[in-house]
C-alpha positions in Angstrom: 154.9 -36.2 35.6 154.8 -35.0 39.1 157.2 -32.7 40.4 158.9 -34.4 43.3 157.9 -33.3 46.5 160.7 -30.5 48.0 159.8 -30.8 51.5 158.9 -34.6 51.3 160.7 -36.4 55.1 163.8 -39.0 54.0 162.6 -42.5 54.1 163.6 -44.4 57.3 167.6 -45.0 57.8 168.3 -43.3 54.5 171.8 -42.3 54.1 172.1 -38.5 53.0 173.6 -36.6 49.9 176.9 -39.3 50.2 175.2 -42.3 50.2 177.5 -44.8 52.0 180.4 -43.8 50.8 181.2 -42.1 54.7 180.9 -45.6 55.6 184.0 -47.0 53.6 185.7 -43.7 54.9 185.3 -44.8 58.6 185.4 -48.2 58.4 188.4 -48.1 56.0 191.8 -49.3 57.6 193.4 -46.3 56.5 191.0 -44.3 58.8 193.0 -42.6 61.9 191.7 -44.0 64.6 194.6 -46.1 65.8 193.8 -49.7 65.3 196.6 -50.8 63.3 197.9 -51.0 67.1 195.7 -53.4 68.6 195.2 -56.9 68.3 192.4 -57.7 70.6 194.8 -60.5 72.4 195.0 -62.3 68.5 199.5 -61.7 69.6 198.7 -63.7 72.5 197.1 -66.2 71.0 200.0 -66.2 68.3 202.3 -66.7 71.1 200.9 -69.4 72.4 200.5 -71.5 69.5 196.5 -71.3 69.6 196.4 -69.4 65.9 199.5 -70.6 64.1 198.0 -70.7 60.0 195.6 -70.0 57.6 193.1 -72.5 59.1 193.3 -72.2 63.0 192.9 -68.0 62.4 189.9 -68.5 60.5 188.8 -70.8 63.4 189.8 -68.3 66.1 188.3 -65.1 64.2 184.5 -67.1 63.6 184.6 -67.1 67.2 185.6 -63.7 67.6 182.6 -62.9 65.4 179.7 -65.2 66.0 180.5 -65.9 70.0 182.9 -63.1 71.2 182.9 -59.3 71.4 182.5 -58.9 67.0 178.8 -60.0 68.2 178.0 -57.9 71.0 179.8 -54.8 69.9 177.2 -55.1 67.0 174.5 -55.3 68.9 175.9 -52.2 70.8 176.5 -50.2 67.5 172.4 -51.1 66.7 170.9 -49.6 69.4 173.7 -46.9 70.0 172.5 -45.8 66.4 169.1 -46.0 67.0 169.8 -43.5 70.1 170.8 -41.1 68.3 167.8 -41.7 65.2 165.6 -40.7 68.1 168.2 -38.1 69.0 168.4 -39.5 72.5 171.4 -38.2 74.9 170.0 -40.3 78.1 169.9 -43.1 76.3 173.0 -43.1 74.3 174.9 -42.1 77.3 173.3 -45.4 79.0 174.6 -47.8 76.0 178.2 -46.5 76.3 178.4 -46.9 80.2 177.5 -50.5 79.3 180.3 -50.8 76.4 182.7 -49.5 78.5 181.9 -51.3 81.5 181.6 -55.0 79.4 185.7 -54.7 78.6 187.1 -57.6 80.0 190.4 -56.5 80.4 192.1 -53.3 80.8 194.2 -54.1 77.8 190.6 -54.2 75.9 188.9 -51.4 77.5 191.8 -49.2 76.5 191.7 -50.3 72.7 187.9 -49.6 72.6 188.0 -46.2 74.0 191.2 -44.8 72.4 189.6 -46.1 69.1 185.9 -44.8 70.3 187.5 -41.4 70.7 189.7 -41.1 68.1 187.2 -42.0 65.7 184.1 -39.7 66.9 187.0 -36.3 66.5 187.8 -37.9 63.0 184.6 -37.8 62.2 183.5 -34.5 63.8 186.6 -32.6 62.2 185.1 -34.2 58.6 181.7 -34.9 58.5 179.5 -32.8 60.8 176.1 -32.8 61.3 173.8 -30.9 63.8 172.6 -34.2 65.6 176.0 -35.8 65.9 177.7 -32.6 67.1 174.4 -32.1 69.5 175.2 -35.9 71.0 178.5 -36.2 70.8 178.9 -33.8 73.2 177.3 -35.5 75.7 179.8 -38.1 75.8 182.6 -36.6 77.6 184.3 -39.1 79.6 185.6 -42.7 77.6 183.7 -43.6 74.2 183.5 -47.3 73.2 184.6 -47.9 69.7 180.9 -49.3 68.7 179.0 -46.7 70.4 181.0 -44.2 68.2 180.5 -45.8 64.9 177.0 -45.9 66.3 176.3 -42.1 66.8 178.2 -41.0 63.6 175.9 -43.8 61.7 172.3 -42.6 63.1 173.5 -38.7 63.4 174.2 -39.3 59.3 171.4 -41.6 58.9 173.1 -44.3 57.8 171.2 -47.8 57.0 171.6 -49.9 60.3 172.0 -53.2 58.3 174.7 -51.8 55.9 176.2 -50.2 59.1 177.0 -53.5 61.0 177.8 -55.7 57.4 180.3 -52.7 57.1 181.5 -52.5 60.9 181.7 -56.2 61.4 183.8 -57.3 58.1 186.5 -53.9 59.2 186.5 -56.1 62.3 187.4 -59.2 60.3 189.9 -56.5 58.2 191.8 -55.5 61.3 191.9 -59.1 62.6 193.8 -60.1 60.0 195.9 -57.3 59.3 197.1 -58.2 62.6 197.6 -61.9 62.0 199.8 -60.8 58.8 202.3 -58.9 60.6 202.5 -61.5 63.3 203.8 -63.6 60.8 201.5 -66.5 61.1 200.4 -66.0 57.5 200.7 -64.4 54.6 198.7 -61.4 52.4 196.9 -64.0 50.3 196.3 -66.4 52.9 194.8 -63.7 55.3 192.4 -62.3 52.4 191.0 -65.9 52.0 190.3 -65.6 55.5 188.6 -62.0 55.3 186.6 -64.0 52.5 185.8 -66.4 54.4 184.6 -64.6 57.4 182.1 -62.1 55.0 179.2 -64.7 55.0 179.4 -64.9 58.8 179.3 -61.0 58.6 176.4 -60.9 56.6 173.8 -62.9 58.7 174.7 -61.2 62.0 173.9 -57.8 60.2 170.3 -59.5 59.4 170.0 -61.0 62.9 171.4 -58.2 65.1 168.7 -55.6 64.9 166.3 -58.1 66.4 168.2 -58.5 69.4 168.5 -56.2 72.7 170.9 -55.8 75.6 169.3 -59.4 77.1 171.5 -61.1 74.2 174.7 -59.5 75.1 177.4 -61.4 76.3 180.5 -63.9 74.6 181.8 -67.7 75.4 185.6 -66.8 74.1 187.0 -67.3 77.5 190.5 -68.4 75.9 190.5 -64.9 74.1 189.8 -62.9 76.9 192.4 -64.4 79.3 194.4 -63.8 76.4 194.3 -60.1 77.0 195.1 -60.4 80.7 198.5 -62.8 79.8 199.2 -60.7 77.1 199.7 -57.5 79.6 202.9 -59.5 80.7 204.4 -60.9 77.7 208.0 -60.4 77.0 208.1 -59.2 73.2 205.1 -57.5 72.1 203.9 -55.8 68.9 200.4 -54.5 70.1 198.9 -52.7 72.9 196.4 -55.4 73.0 
């Protein structure tokens, strides 16, 4: 039997020594990057009487993901990895003016750069590597959340498609966590719903790496007015 090659390259979006497991680290609600205090305008919505059950979350969250910002942030998170594959400050730094500038609220733009930030030092202080730390330190100003998960993905060479199926069902994860407290629903009733929405997170991980900054863009228009009436509302759980 051959010996294996020592010096042989890794094969294309191969995770290293830890396999994916960093991925169910960061993506992990337990993970400190602050998002148990956002509900991306899901309280408003609450409020208003536009998600009040099991069925009518699921509704509102499949829109979230297949027409809102779970959609675009993906495609974000692709090429914001693939930036830093090719170990490419100029364009990385390109990607994350874009994040930042596609916020459609201040309420919004604030929970996807404290969560950007929080997560790229989280990951820094646990699981550096040369090309992260080398990138990462071009972005010195406000980090989007997906351009974060992004870097620390490509700088560990994490599979793209795993990346987003992981990235976009947390999405779905903190969604609902949300809805729980909010008292719409219950434990069991949300996890059907995180069940529910996996599927849909499946086939945008498949479709999103064909698509470029031409597809961006959402139709939740209720949702993001959402965040504007939700920066006046009288009782409030959530920064967003």
């Amino acid at each position: 039997m051959a010996e294996p090659d020592a010096e042989a390259a890794p094969l294309p979006n191969a995770a290293g020594a830890a396999g994916l497991l960093p991925l169910f680290a960061w993506l992990s609600p337990a993970f400190p990057v602050g998002a148990y205090a956002y509900s991306h305008a899901l309280e408003w919505a609450v409020e208003a009487g536009d998600v009040r059950d099991e069925a009518s979350l699921a509704a509102w969250l499949d829109d979230l993901m297949q027409l809102g910002f779970a959609r675009s942030d993906a495609i974000l998170l692709a090429h914001a990895l693939r930036a830093a594959e090719a170990n490419d400050a100029a364009r990385l730094l390109e990607i994350n003016a874009l994040a930042v500038a596609l916020a459609p609220s201040a309420e919004l733009r604030l929970e996807t750069c404290q969560q950007g930030r929080s997560f790229l030092s989280a990951v820094r202080a646990a699981w550096p590597a040369p090309r992260l730390e080398a990138l990462a330190g071009a972005l010195t100003g406000e980090v989007a959340y997906p351009v974060a998960v992004g870097l620390a993905a490509g700088g560990h060479r994490m599979p793209l498609v795993a990346t987003l199926e992981a990235f976009l069902l947390a999405v779905a994860q903190n969604l609902v966590s949300a809805a729980v407290r909010l008292a719409p629903i219950g434990q069991t009733a949300g996890t059907r719903v995180v069940a529910s929405l996996a599927p849909r997170a499946l086939a945008l991980a498949q479709e999103v790496p064909l698509l470029s900054f031409d597809d961006l863009g959402s139709a939740t228009f209720r949702a993001d007015l959402g965040s504007f009436r939700h920066e006046t509302q009288y009782t409030r759980l959530f920064r967003s």
